[in-house]
ChimeraX commands (.cxc) that place a marker at each C-alpha (Angstrom):
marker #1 position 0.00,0.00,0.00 radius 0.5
marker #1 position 1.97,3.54,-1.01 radius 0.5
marker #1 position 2.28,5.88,1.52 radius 0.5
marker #1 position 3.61,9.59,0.67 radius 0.5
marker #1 position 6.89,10.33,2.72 radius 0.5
marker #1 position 8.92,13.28,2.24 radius 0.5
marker #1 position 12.88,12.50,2.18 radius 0.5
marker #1 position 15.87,14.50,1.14 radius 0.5
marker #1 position 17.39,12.67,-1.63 radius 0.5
marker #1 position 21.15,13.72,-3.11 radius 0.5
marker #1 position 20.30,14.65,-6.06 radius 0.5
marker #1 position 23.63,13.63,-8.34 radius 0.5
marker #1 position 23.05,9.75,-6.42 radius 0.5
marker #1 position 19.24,9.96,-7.53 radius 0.5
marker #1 position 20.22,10.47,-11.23 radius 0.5
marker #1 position 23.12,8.35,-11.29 radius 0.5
marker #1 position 20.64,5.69,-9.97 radius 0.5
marker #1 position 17.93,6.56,-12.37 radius 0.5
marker #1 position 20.59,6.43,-15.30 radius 0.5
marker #1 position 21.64,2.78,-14.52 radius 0.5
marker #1 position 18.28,1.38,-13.68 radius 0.5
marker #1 position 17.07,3.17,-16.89 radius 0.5
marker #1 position 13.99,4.61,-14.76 radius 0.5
marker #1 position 12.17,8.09,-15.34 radius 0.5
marker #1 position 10.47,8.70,-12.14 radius 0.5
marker #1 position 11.87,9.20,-8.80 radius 0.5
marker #1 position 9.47,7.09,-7.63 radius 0.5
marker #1 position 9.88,4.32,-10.32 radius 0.5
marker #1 position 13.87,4.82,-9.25 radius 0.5
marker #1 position 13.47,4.90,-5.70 radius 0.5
marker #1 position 11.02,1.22,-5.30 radius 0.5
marker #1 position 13.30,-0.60,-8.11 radius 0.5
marker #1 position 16.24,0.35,-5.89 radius 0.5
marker #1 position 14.30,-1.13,-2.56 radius 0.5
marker #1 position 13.43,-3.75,-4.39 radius 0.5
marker #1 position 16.51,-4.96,-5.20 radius 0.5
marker #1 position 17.82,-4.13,-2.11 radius 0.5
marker #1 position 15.26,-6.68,-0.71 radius 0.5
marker #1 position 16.06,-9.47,-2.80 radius 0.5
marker #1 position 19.73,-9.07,-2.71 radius 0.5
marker #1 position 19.36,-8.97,1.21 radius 0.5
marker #1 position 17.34,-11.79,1.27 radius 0.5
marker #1 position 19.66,-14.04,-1.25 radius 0.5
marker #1 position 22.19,-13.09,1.09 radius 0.5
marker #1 position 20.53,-14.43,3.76 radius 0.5
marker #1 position 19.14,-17.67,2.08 radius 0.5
marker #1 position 22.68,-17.84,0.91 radius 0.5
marker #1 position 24.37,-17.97,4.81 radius 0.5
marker #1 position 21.44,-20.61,6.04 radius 0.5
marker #1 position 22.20,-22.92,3.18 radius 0.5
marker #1 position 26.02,-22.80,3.82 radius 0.5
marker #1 position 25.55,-23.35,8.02 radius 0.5
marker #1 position 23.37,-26.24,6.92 radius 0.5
marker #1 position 25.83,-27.84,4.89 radius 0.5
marker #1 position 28.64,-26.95,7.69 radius 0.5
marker #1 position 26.31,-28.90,10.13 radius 0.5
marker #1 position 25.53,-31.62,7.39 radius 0.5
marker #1 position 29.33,-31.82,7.49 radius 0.5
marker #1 position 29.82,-31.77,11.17 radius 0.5
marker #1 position 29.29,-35.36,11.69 radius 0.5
marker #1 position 32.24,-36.67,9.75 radius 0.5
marker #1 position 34.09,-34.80,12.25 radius 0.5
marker #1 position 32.94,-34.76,15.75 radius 0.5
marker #1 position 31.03,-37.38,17.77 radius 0.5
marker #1 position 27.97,-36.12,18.30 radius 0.5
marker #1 position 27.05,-38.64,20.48 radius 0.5
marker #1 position 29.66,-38.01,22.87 radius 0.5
marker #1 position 29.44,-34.14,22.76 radius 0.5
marker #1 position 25.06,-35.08,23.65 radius 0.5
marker #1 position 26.73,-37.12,26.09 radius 0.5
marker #1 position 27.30,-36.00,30.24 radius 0.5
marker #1 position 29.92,-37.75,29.71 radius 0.5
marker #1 position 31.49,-35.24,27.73 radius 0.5
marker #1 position 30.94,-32.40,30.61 radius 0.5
marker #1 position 32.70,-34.20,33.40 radius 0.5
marker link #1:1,2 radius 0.2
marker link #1:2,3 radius 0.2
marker link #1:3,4 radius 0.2
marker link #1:4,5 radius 0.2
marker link #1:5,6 radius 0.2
marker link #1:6,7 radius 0.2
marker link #1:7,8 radius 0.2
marker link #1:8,9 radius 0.2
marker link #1:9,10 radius 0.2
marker link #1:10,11 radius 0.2
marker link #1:11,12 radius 0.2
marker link #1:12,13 radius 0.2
marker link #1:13,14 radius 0.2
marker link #1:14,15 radius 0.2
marker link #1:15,16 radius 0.2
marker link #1:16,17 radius 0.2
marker link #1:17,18 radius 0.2
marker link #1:18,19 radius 0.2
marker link #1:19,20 radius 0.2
marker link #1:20,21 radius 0.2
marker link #1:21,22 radius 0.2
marker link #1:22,23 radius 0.2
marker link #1:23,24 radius 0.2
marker link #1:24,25 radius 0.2
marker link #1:25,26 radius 0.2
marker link #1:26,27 radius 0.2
marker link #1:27,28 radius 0.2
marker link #1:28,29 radius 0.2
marker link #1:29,30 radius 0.2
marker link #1:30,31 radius 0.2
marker link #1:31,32 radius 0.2
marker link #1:32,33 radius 0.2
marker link #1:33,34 radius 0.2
marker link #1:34,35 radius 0.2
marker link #1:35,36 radius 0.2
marker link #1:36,37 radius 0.2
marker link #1:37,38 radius 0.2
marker link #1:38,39 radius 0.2
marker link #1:39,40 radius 0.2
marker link #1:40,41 radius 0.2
marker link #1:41,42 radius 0.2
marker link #1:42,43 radius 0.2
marker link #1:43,44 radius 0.2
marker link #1:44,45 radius 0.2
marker link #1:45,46 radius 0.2
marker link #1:46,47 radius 0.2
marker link #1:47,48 radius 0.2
marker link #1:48,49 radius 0.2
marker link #1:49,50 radius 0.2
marker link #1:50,51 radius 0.2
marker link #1:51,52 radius 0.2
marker link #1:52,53 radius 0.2
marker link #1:53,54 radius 0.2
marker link #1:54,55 radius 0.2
marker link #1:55,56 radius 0.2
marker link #1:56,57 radius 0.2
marker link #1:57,58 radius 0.2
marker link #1:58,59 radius 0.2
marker link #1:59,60 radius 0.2
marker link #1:60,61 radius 0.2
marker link #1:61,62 radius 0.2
marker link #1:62,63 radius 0.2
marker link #1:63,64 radius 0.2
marker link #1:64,65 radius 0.2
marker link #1:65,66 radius 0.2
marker link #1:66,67 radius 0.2
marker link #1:67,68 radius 0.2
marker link #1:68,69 radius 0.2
marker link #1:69,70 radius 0.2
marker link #1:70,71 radius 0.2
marker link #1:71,72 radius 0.2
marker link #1:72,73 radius 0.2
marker link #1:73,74 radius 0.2
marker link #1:74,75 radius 0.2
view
């Protein structure tokens, strides 16, 4: 849902953003920007789970699990 908001803007960053996103509009400029900022974000993230899934897929072959679950292991 759009909401008006009033924000100072640098005005040289503005057009070199509307020049390489080949936009018109502030506005059009502006969203296209946030939305790629969103989706690079939340690669990023998806990114970081996948690789401490496959560190913990990989923890296994390394470390007893087992024995770290184990009291032993804290005596």
């Amino acid at each position: 849902m759009p909401r008006r908001t009033t924000i100072e803007i640098d005005e040289d960053l503005l057009a070199r953003a509307k020049r390489a996103l080949g936009l018109a509009t502030t506005r059009a400029t502006v969203e296209e920007a946030l939305r790629r900022a969103a989706a690079h974000a939340e690669h990023a993230q998806d990114e970081r789970a996948a690789q401490q899934r496959k560190y913990l897929e990989r923890l296994g072959q390394h470390v007893d699990v087992d024995v770290l679950a184990s009291e032993e292991m804290w005596r």
